[in-house]
C-alpha positions as CSV (number, residue, x, y, z in Angstrom):
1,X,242.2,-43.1,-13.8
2,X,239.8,-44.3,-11.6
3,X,236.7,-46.0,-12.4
4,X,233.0,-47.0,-10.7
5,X,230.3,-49.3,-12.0
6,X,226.8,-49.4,-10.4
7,X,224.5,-52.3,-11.3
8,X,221.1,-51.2,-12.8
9,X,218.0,-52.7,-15.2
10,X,217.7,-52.5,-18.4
11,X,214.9,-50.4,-19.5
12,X,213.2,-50.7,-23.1
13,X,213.0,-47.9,-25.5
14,X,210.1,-46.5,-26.7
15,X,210.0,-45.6,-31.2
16,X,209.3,-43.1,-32.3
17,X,211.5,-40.1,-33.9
18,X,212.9,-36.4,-34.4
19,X,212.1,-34.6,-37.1
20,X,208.2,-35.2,-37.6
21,X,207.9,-37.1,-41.4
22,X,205.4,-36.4,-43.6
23,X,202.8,-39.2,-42.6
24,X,203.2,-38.3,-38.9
25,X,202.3,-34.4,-39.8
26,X,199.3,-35.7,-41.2
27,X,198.5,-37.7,-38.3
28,X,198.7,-35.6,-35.8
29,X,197.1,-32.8,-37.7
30,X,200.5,-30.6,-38.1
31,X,199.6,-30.5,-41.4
32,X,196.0,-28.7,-41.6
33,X,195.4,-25.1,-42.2
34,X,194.8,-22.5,-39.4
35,X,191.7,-22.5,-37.9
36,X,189.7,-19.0,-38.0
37,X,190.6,-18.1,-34.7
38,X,194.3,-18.6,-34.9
39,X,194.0,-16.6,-38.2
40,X,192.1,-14.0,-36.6
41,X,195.1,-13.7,-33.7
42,X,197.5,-13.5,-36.1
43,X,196.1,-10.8,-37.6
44,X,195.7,-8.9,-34.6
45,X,199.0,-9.8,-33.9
46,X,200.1,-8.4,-37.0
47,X,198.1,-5.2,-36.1
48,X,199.7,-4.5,-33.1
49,X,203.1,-4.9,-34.5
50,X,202.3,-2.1,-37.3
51,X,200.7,-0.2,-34.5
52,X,204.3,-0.1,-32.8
53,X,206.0,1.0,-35.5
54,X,204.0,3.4,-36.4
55,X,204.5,4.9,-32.4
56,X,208.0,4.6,-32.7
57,X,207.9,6.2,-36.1
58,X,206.4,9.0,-34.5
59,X,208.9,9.6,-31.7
60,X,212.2,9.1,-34.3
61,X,210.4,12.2,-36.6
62,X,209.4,14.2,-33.0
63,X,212.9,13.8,-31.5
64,X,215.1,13.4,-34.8
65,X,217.6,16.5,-33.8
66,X,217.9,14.8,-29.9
67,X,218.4,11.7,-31.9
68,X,221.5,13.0,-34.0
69,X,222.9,14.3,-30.8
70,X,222.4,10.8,-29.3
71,X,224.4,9.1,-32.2
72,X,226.9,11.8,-32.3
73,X,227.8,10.8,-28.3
74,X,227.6,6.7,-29.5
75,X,230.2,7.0,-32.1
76,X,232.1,9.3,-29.4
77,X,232.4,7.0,-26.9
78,X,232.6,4.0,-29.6
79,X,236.2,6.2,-30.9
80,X,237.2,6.4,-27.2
81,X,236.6,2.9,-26.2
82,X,239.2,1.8,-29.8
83,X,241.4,4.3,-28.3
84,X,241.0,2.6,-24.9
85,X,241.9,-0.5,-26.3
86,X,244.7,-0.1,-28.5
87,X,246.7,2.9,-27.6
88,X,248.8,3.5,-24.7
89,X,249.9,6.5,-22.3
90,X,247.7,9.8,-23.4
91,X,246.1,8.3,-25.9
92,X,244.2,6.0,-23.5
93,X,243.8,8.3,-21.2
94,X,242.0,10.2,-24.0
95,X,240.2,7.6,-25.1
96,X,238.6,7.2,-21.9
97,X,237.6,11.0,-21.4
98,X,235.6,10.5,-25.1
99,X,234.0,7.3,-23.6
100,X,233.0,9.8,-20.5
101,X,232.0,12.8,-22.7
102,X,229.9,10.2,-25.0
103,X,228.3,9.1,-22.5
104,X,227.0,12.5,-20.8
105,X,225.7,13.2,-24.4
106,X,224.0,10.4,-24.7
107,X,222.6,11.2,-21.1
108,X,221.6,14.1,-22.3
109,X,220.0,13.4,-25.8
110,X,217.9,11.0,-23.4
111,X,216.4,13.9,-21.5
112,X,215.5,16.1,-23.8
113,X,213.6,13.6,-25.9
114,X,212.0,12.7,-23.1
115,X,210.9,15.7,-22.0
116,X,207.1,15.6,-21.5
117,X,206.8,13.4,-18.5
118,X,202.8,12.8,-18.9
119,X,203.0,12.1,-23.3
120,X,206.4,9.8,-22.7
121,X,204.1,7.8,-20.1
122,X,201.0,7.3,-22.2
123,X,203.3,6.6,-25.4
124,X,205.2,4.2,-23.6
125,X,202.5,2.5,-21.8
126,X,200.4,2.5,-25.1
127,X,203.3,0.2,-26.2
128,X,203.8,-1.9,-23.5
129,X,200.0,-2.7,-24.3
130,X,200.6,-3.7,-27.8
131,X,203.1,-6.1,-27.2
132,X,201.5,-7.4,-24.8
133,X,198.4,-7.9,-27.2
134,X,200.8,-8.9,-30.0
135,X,202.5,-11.5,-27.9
136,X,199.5,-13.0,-27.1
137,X,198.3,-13.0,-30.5
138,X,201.2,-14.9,-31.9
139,X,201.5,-17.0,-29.3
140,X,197.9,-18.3,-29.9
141,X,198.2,-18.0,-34.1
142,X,201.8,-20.4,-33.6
143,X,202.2,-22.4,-30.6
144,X,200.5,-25.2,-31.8
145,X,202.9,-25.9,-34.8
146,X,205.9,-25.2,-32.3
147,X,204.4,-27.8,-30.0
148,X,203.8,-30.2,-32.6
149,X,207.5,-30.7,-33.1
150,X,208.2,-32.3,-30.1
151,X,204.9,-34.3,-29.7
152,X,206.6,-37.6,-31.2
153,X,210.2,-37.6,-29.6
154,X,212.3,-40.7,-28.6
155,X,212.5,-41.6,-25.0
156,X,216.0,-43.2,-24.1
157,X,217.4,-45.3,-21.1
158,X,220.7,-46.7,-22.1
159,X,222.2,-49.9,-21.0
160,X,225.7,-49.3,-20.2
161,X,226.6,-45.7,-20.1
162,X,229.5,-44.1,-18.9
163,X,230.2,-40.2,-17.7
164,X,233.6,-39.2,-17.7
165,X,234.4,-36.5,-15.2
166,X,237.1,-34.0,-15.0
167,X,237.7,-33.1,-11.5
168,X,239.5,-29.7,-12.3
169,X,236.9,-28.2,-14.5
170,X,234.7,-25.5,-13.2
171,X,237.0,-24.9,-9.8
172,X,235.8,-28.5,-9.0
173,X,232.0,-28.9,-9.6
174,X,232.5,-32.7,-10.2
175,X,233.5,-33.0,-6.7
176,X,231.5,-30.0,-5.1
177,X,228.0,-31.4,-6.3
178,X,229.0,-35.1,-6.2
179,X,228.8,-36.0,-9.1
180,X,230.3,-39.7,-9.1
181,X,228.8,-40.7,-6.3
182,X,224.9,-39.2,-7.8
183,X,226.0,-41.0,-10.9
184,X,226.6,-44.3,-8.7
185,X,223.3,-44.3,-7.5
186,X,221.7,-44.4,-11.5
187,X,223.5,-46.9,-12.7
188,X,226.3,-44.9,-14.5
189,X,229.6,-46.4,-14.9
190,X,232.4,-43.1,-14.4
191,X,236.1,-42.3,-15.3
192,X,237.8,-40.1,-13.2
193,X,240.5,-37.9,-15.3
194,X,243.9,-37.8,-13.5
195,X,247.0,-35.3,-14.5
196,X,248.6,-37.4,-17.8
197,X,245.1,-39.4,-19.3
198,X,244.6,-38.9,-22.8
199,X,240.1,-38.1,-22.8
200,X,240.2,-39.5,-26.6
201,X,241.4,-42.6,-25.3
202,X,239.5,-42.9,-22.2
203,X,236.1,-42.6,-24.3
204,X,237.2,-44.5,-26.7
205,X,238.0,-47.3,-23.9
206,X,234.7,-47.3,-22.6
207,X,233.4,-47.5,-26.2
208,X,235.6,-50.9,-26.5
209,X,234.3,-52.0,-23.2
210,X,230.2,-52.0,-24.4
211,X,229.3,-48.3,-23.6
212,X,226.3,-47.5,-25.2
213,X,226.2,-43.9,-24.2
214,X,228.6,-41.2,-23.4
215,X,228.5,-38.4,-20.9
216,X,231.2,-35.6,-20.2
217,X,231.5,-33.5,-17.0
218,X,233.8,-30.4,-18.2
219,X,234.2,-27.9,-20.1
220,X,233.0,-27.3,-23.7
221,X,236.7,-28.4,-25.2
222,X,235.9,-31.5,-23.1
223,X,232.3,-31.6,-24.7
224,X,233.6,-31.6,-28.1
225,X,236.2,-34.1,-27.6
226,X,234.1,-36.9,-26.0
227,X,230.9,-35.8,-28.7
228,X,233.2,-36.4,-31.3
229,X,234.2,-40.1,-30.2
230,X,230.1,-40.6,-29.5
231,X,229.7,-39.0,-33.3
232,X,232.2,-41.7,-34.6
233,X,230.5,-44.4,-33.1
234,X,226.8,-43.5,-33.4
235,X,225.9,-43.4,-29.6
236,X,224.0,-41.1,-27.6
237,X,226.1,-37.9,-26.1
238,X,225.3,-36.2,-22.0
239,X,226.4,-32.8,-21.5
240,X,227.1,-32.5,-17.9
241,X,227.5,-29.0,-16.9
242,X,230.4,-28.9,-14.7
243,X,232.9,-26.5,-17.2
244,X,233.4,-23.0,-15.6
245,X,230.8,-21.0,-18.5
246,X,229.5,-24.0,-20.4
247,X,227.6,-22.3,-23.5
248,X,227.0,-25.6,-24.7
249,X,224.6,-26.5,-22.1
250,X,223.3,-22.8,-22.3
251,X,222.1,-23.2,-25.5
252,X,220.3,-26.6,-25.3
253,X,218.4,-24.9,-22.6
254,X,220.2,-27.1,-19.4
255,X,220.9,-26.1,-15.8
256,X,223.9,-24.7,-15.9
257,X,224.2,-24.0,-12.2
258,X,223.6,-27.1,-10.8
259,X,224.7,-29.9,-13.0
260,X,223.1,-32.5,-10.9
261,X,220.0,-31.3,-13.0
262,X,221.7,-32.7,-16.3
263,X,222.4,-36.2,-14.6
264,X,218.8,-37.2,-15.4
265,X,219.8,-37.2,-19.0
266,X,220.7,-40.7,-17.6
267,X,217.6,-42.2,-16.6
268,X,214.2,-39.9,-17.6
269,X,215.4,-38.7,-20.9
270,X,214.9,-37.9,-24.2
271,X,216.8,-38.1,-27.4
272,X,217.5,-34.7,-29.4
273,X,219.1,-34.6,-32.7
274,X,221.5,-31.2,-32.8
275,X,224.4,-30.1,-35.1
276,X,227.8,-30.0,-34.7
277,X,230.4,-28.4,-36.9
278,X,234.2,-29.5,-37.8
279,X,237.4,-27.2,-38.9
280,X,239.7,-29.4,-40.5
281,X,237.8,-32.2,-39.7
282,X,238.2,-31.5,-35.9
283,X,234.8,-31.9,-34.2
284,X,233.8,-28.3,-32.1
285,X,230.5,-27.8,-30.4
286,X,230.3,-23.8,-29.6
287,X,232.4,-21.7,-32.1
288,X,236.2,-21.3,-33.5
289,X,237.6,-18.1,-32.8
290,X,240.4,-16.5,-35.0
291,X,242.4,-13.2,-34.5
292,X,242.6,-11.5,-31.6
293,X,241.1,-13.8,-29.3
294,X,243.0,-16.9,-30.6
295,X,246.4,-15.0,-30.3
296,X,245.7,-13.9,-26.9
297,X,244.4,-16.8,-25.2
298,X,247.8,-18.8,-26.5
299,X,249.3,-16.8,-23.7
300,X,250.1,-18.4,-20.4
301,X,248.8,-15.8,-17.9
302,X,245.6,-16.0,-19.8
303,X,244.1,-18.3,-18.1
304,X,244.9,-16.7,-14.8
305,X,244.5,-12.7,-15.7
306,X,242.4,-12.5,-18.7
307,X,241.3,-8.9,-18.8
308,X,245.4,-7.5,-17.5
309,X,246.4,-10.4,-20.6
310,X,243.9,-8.8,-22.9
311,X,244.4,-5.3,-22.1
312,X,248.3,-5.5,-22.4
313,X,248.2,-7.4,-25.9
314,X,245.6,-5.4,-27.2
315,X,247.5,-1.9,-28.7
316,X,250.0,-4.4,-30.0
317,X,247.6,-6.8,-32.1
318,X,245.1,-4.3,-32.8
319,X,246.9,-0.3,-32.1
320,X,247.7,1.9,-35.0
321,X,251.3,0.1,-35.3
322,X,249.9,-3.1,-36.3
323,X,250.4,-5.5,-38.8
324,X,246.9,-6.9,-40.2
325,X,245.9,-9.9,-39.2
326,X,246.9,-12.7,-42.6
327,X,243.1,-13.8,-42.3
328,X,241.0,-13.8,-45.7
329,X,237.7,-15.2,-46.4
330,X,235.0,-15.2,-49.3
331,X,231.5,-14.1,-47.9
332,X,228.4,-15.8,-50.1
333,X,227.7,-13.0,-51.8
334,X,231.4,-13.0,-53.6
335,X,232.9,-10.2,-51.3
336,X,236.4,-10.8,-50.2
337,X,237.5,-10.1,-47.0
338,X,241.5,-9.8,-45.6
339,X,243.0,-8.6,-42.8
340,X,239.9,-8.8,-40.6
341,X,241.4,-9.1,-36.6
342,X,238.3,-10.6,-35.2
343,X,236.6,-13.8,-37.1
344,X,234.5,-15.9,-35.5
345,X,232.9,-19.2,-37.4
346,X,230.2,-20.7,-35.0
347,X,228.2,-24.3,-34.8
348,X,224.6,-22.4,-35.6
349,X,224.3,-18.6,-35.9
350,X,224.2,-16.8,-32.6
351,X,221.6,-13.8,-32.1
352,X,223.3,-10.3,-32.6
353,X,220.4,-8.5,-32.0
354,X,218.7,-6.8,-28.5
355,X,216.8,-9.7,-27.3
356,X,216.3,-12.3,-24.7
357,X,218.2,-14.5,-26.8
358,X,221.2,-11.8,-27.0
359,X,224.6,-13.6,-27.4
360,X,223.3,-17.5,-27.6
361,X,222.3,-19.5,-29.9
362,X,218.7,-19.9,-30.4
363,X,218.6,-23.3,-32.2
364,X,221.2,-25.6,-33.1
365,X,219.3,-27.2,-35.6
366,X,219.3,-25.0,-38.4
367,X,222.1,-26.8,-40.6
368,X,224.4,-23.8,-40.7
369,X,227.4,-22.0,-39.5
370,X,227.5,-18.5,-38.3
371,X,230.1,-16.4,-39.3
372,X,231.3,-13.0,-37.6
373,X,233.9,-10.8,-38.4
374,X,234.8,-7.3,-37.9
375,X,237.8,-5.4,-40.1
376,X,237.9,-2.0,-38.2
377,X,241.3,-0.6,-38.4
378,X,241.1,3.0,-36.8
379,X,239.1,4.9,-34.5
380,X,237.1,6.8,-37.3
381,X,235.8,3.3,-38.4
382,X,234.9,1.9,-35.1
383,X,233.4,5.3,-34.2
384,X,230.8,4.5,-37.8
385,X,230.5,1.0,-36.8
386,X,229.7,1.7,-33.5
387,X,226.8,4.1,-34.5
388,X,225.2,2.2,-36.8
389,X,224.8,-0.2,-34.2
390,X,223.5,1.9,-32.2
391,X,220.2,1.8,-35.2
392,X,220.5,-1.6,-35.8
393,X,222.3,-1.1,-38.9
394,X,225.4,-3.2,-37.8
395,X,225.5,-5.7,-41.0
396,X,224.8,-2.7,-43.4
397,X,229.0,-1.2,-42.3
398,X,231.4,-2.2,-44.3
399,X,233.9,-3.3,-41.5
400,X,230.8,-6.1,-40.1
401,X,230.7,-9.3,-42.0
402,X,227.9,-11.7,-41.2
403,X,226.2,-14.9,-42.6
404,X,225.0,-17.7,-42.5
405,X,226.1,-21.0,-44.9
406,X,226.8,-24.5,-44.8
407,X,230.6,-24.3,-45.6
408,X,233.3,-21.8,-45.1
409,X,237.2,-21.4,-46.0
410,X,239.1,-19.5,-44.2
411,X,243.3,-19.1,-45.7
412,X,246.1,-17.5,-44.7
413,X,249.3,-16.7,-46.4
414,X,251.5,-18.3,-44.5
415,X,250.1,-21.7,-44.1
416,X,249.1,-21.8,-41.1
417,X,246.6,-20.0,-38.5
418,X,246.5,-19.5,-34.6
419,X,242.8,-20.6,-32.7
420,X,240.8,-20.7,-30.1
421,X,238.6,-24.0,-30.5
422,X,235.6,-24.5,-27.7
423,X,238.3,-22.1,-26.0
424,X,241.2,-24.3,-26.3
425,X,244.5,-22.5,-27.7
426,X,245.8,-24.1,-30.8
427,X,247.4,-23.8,-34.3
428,X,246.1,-25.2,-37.3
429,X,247.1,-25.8,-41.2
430,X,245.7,-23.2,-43.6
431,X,243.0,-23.1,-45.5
432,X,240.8,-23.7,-42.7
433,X,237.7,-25.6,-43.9
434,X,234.2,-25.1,-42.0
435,X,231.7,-27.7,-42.4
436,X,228.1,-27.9,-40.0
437,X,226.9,-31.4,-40.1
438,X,222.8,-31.0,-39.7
439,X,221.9,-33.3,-36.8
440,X,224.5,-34.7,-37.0
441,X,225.0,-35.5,-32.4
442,X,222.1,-37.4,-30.8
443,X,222.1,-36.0,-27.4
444,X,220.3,-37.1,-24.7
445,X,218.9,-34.2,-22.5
446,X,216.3,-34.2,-19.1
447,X,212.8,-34.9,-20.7
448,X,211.5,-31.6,-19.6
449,X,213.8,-29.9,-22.1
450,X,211.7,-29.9,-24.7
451,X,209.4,-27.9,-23.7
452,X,212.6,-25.1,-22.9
453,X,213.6,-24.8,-26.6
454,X,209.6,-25.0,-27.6
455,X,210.1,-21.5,-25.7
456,X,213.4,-20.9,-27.1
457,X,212.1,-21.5,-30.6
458,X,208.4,-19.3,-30.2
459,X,210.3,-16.4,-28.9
460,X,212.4,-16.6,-32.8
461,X,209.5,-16.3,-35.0
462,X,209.8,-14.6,-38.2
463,X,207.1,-12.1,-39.3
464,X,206.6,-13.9,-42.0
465,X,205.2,-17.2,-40.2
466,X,202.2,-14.7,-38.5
467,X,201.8,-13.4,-42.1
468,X,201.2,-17.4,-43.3
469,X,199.2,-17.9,-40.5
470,X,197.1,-14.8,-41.4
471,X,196.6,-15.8,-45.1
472,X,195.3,-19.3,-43.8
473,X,198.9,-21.3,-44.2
474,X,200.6,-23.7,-42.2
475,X,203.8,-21.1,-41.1
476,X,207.3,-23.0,-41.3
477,X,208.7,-22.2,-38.0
């Protein structure tokens, strides 16, 4: 372990705090009614929506045969792919001539409903127009109150932090972007992790020795481990990005790419209250896979051949020879679920739907856990699952399971359950309890950062925030 200390000032901090209370609303004015114009906006916001539906209403009842033909070639190809996946020898091979043949139809459901050059380019540019006009709208009718919750924020410079850096994480980004020697220069104290250190005990160390604030450069099951110790002890957390993917930092909206960015978390920063979630009472920042995933990345050639790892376990764990998965869980609504081979429980939903915000986490504020999981057995189901995805009708199938809560159990039958925690491999006691701890990690981030998930947050309104605005309400966003 090796160890660097750079002499700085101490800097004072400025009060203030996160979520706005009641008497700073009424301060600041977040809690007064919507002006006419923003009214006005919102209801030509609203206007422009109904104006789009009503366009693509048109085109599902024009092209409603070419549209059959297109689902038909969807839960083609989504029968191939399960074939792909989990059979072997001719089956595969068939599998993958169904993923080809869906395709083609598909192709070709495409072109005939879109015959008509000239009326597919006015339709479409009518609608490019009323988004843009809805957009607009709703940006006017609801950026203010989306603003307004980051206008009082806490700005931080700590004392005597320390950033613990792990030199083999992301093919050597700690090293590449020189990181210890850019922390130096601010006045951050580092820990080099060598082959054999224990990263509980080295932030815990640096707790005993006066740290004030702790920063991680790694990966995510780095992230988590240090947050947790910072969690324990009530001091502020830095996410460094220097981990291979790092979702974490993806989600609070940081530079992933160059993690020299996130070093200002250090000096011009302010303080953000986020969630974190615990299985077991293990701390996890990202999500807890179980299942598939968490069987195969127990495997030693994971790490260095994921797809040939995957591909080779994959008829075995999920192929018509199978055993089901021992995995049961309750959903909120009382439905109970066994056998399912893909469950994952996440630290705030992510966003399943087609959007900018496609696979990541919009917020990680909300208070809540997502929950995922798909029970698919055969082809014929993944072929229906696969369709009604296709409409957007994914949570209305049977073999899709998602929610949102608080708390989650997952059990087993035989005591115990393999998983993949931030992506580290592992085995844990059954019954697996979920928990999400509602800002629960203060976390210092770059002060520009606010105005990135003001962005994040504007671009997950709910209709029914315009519709408040419209009828002269303040809109909870």
């Amino acid at each position: 372990m090796h160890t660097g200390m750079a002499a700085h000032d101490e800097t004072a901090v400025t009060p203030g705090g996160n979520p706005l209370s009641q008497t700073n609303r009424e301060r600041t004015g977040a809690g007064s009614r919507p002006t006419p114009g923003r009214r006005l906006s919102a209801i030509i916001a609203l206007a422009a929506i109904a104006s789009c539906a009503v366009l693509i209403l048109l085109f599902l009842i024009h092209s409603g045969v070419h549209i059959v033909l297109g689902l038909a070639g969807v839960a083609l190809a989504g029968a191939g792919a399960w074939w792909m996946v989990t059979e072997a020898g001719r089956r595969r091979i068939g599998g993958t001539i169904a993923v080809v043949l869906g395709f083609v139809i598909v192709a070709t459901s495409l072109a005939l409903a879109l015959s008509g050059a000239d009326t597919v380019v006015i339709r479409l540019g009518a609608m490019v127009i009323l988004m843009g006009v809805a957009s607009a709208g709703t940006r006017y009718a609801l950026v203010p109150e989306l603003h307004e919750l980051d206008r009082e924020r806490r700005t931080h410079h700590p004392r005597r932090p320390v950033l613990i850096c792990n030199p083999r994480s992301g093919d050597g980004k700690v090293e590449r972007f020189g990181l210890v020697s850019a922390a130096h220069e601010m006045g951050v104290e580092t820990v080099v992790l060598e082959p054999g250190d224990d990263l509980e005990k080295l932030a815990r160390d640096a707790i005993a020795r006066g740290a004030d604030c702790l920063g991680m450069a790694g990966g995510d099951g780095s992230q988590a481990l240090v947050a947790s110790v910072a969690v324990e002890h009530d001091v502020p957390f830095v996410c460094v990005s220097a981990g291979t993917r790092n979702h974490f930092a993806l989600d609070l909206g940081l530079h992933r790419d160059d993690p020299r960015t996130t070093l200002r978390a250090f000096g011009d920063a302010v303080e953000r209250r986020v969630d974190h979630a615990t299985v077991n009472g293990r701390l996890f920042v990202n999500n807890v896979s179980l299942g598939v995933y968490a069987t195969i990345v127990q495997q030693e050639s994971y790490r260095g051949e994921k797809t040939q790892t995957a591909a080779a376990m994959l008829p075995e764990l999920i192929g018509p020879d199978s055993t089901p998965f021992d995995l049961q869980f309750t959903t909120p609504s009382g439905t109970d679920v066994d056998g399912a081979y893909l469950i994952m429980v996440s630290n705030n939903p992510y966003a399943t739907t087609a959007s900018l915000d496609a696979v990541t986490r919009p917020r990680l504020d909300t208070g809540t856990l997502g929950v995922i999981a798909v029970s698919a057995t055969t082809a014929a189901e993944a072929a229906r699952l696969t369709a009604r995805s296709a409409l957007g009708l994914r949570r209305s199938s049977p073999y899709w399971h998602e929610f949102a809560t608080d708390a989650v159990e997952i059990r087993s039958r035989s005591g115990t359950a393999l998983v993949g925690v931030d992506g580290e491999a592992g085995e844990m006691p059954t019954p697996l309890r979920f928990r999400s701890h509602p800002g629960g990690l203060r976390l210092l981030v770059p002060a520009d950062n606010h105005a990135v998930t003001a962005l994040r947050r504007a671009r997950g309104v709910h209709m029914r925030a315009l519709l408040d605005v419209a009828r002269g309400r303040r809109p909870d966003v």
